[in-house]
C-alpha positions in Angstrom: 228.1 36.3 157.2 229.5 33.0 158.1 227.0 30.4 159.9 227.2 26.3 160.4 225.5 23.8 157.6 225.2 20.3 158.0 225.8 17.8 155.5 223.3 15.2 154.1 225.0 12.2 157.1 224.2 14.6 159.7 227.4 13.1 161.9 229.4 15.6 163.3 231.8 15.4 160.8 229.1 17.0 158.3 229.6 20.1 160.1 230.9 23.2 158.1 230.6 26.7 157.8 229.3 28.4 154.9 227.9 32.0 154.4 224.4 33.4 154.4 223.0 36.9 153.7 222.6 38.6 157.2 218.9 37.8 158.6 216.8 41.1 159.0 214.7 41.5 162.3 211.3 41.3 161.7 208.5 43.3 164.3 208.9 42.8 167.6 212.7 40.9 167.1 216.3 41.9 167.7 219.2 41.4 165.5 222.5 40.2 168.1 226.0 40.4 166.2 227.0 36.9 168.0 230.2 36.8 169.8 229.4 33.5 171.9 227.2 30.7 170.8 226.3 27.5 173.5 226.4 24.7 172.2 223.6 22.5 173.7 222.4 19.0 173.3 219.3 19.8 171.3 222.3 20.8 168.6 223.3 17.7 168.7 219.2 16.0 167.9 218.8 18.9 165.7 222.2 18.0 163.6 220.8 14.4 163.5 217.2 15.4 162.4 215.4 14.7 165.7 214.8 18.4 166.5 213.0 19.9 164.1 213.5 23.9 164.2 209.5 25.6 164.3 208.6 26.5 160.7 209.3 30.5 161.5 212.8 29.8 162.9 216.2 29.5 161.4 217.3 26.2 159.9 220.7 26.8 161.7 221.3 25.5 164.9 222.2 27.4 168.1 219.4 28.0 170.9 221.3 30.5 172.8 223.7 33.6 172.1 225.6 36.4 173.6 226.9 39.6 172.1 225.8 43.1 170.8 222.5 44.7 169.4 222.9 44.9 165.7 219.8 46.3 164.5 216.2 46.7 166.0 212.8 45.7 164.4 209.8 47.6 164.5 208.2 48.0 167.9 210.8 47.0 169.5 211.8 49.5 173.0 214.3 49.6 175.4 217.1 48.5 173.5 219.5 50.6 171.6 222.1 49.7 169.0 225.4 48.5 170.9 223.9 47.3 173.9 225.5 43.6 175.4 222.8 41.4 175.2 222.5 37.2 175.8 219.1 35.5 174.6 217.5 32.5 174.3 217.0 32.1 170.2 214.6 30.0 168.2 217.9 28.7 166.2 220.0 30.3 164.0 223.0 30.9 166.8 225.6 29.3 164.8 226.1 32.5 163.1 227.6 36.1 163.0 224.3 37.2 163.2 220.9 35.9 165.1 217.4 37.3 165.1 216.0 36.7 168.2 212.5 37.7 169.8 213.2 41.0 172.5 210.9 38.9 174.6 213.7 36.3 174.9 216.6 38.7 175.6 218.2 39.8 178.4 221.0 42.1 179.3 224.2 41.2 180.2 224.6 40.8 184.2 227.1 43.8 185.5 230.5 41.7 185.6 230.1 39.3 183.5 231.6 39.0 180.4 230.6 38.2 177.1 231.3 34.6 177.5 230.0 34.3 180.9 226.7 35.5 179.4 226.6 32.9 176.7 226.2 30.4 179.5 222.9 31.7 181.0 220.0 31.7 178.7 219.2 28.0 177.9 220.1 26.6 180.6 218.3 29.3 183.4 215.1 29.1 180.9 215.5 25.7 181.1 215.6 24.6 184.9 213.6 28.0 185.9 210.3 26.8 183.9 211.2 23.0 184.9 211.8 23.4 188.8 210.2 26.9 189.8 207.2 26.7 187.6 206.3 23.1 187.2 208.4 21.6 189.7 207.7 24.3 192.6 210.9 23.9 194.4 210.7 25.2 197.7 212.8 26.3 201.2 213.8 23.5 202.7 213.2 21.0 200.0 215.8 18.2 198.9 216.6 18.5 195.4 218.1 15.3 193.0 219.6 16.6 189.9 221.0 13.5 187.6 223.7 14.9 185.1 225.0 17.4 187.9 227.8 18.8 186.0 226.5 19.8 183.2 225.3 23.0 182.2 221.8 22.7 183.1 222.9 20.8 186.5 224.8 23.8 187.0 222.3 26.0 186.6 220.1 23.5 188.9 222.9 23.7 191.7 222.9 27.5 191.4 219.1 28.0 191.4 218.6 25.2 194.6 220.6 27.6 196.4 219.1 31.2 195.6 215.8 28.8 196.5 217.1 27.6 200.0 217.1 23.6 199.2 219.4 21.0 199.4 220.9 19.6 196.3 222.4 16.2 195.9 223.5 15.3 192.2 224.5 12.2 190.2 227.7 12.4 187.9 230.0 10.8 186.1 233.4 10.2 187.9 234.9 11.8 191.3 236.7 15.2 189.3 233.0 16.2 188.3 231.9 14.9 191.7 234.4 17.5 193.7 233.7 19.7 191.0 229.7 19.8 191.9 230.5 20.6 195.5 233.1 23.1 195.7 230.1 24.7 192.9 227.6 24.3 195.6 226.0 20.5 195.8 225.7 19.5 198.8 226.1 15.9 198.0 227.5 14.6 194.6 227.2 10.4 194.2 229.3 9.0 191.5 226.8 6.6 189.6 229.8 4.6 188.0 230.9 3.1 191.7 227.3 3.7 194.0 223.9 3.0 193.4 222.3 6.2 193.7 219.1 4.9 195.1 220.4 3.4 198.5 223.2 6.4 198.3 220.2 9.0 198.1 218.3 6.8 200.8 221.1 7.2 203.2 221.8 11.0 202.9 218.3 11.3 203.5 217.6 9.3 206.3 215.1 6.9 204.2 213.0 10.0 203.9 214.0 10.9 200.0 213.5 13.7 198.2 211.0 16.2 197.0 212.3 16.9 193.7 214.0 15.4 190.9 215.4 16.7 187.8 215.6 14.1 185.6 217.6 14.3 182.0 218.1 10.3 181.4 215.0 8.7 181.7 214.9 5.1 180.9 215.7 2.4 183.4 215.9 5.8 185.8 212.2 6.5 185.9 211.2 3.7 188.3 213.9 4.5 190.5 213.4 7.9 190.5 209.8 7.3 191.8 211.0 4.9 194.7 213.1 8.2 195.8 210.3 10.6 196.1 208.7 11.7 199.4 205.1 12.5 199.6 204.1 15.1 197.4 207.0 15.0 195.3 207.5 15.9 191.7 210.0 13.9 189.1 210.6 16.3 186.1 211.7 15.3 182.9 214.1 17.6 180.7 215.5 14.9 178.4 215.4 11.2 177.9 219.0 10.4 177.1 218.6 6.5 177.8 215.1 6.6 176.1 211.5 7.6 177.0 210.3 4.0 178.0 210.4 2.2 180.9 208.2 -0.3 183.1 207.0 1.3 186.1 204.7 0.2 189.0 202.8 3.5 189.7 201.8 2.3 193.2 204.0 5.0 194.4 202.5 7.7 192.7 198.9 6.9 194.5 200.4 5.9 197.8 202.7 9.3 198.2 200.7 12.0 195.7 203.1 12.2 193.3 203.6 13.9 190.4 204.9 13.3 187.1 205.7 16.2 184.8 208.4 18.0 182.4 209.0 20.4 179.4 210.9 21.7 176.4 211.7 24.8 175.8 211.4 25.2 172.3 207.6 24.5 171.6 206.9 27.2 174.2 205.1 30.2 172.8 207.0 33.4 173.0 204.5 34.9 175.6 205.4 31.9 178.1 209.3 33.0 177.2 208.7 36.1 177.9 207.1 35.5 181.4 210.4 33.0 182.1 212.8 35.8 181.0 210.9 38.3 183.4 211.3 36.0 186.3 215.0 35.3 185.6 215.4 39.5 185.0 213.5 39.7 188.6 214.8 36.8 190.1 218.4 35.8 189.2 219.7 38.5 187.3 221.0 40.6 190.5 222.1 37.6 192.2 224.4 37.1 189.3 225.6 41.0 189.2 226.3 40.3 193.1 228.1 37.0 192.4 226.0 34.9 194.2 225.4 32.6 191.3 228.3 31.7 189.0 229.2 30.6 185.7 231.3 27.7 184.2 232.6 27.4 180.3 234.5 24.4 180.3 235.8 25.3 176.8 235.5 27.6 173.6 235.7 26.6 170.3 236.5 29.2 167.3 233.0 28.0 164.7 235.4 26.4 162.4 235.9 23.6 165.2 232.2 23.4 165.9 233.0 19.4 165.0 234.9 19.1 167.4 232.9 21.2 169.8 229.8 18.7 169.4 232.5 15.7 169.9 233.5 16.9 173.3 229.5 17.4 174.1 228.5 13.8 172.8 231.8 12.6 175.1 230.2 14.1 178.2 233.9 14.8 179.4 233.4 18.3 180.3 232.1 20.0 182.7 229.6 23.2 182.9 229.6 25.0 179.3 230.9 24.3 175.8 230.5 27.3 173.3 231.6 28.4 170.3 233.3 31.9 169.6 232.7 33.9 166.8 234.8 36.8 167.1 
């Protein structure tokens, strides 16, 4: 089979494909035949040897696939050969062929295609565990997602409405802005021309927010704080401008906040499973009813996975970049 290797420079242009043998589920795992890989920005840390893959897992990158069930391991049940499948992977994506864990697959949503599915596992793991199981995101609550149209703030958009909150998110220029609220935001603050603090202040009445998903980190983190109502909770996915900052933590005594985050890869597969259950219960026949969406910005053939991880590093796009394999 074909898959993506990196070279020793680890810069995007290292990227090539190269074949492999076809992996062989082990117990308890599925074997997809990939049609559509997302391409995510833990490909790009992995690329650059800041991700490590876990010991067990394919050296390839890709964290996310969708296509058809090749082959099934021992013990695995309720899958059969041929069935559409998308699944949150422990690497190895960038391939023709992924093992995956059945705990970490799903089905493909009725009317979705293919390449709609290959937008959902990452980034529904990813804001499900962050804003329903550590961040509790209720009714009624006021939701701050920075990095609004990306896939994950997509997601985040999608999942504040199934919840009943209101979402306000940050982005990049007045396209994505529009973009974010013809998807659903309620508010979308282009951090290029406002300052997002006094912007967020004024939609809110001086009250701020009860949530905030936070994927930049740095200089952010104070001002993330100063935005959060009593009770509220600032959750970290990523630390694009760095995982340092000087904060006065006055806030967090005076209005009970609370500081948290995740990845998804360290999880154990029994806390992936109990995510992939929710999202079956949860969001699964929302999407079949289309009242949560989808959005690939583009799809790259794997021989252009270069230039696939160029567009992501560019943050020019909006929603989902992934790569098709057949």
């Amino acid at each position: 089979m074909q898959q993506i290797e990196v070279g020793p420079d680890g810069g995007a242009g290292s990227v090539r494909v190269g074949e492999a043998p076809v992996p062989v589920p082990r117990a308890g795992e599925l074997l997809i035949e990939v049609d559509y890989a997302g391409v995510n920005r833990p490909d790009l840390l992995q690329r650059d040897g800041k991700y490590a893959p876990p010991p067990d897992a394919s050296p390839v990158m890709g964290l996310e696939v969708a296509g058809h069930v090749a082959a099934l391991g021992a013990e695995v049940s309720g899958w059969q050969v041929g069935d559409a499948v998308c699944a949150l992977t422990p690497g190895g994506g960038y391939a023709e062929y992924c093992r995956t864990p059945v705990g970490q697959a799903l089905p493909v949503p009725a009317g979705l295609s293919l390449e709609q599915a290959a937008c959902l596992p990452e980034n529904w793991f990813t804001v499900w565990a962050n804003l329903v199981d550590l961040g509790h995101l209720a009714a009624g609550e006021r939701l701050l997602v920075h990095g609004g149209s990306s896939g994950i703030g997509l997601a985040a958009i999608a999942l504040a409405q199934l919840r009943g909150a209101t979402c306000i998110v940050t982005v990049g220029d007045e396209d994505k802005a529009r973009f974010c609220r013809e998807f659903g935001a309620q508010h979308a603050i282009n951090y290029r021309t406002e300052d997002f603090v006094e912007r967020v202040r004024e939609l809110c009445a001086g009250e701020g927010v009860d949530v905030v998903l936070d994927m930049v980190g740095g200089d952010y983190i104070p001002r993330n704080l100063s935005l959060l109502r009593r009770d509220g909770r600032l959750v970290f996915i990523a630390f694009q401008h760095g995982s340092r900052a000087e904060v006065d933590f006055n806030p967090v005594l005076r209005n009970r906040l609370v500081i948290t985050g995740s990845t998804m890869r360290p999880r154990t597969l029994a806390e992936k499973s109990a995510i992939r259950d929710a999202l079956l219960r949860e969001v699964w026949p929302a999407l079949a009813a289309g009242r949560v969406r989808t959005h690939v910005h583009a799809s790259f053939p794997l021989a252009e996975t270069a230039a696939a991880h160029r567009l992501m590093e560019s943050s020019r796009h909006v929603g989902k970049i992934l790569l098709r394999l057949r």
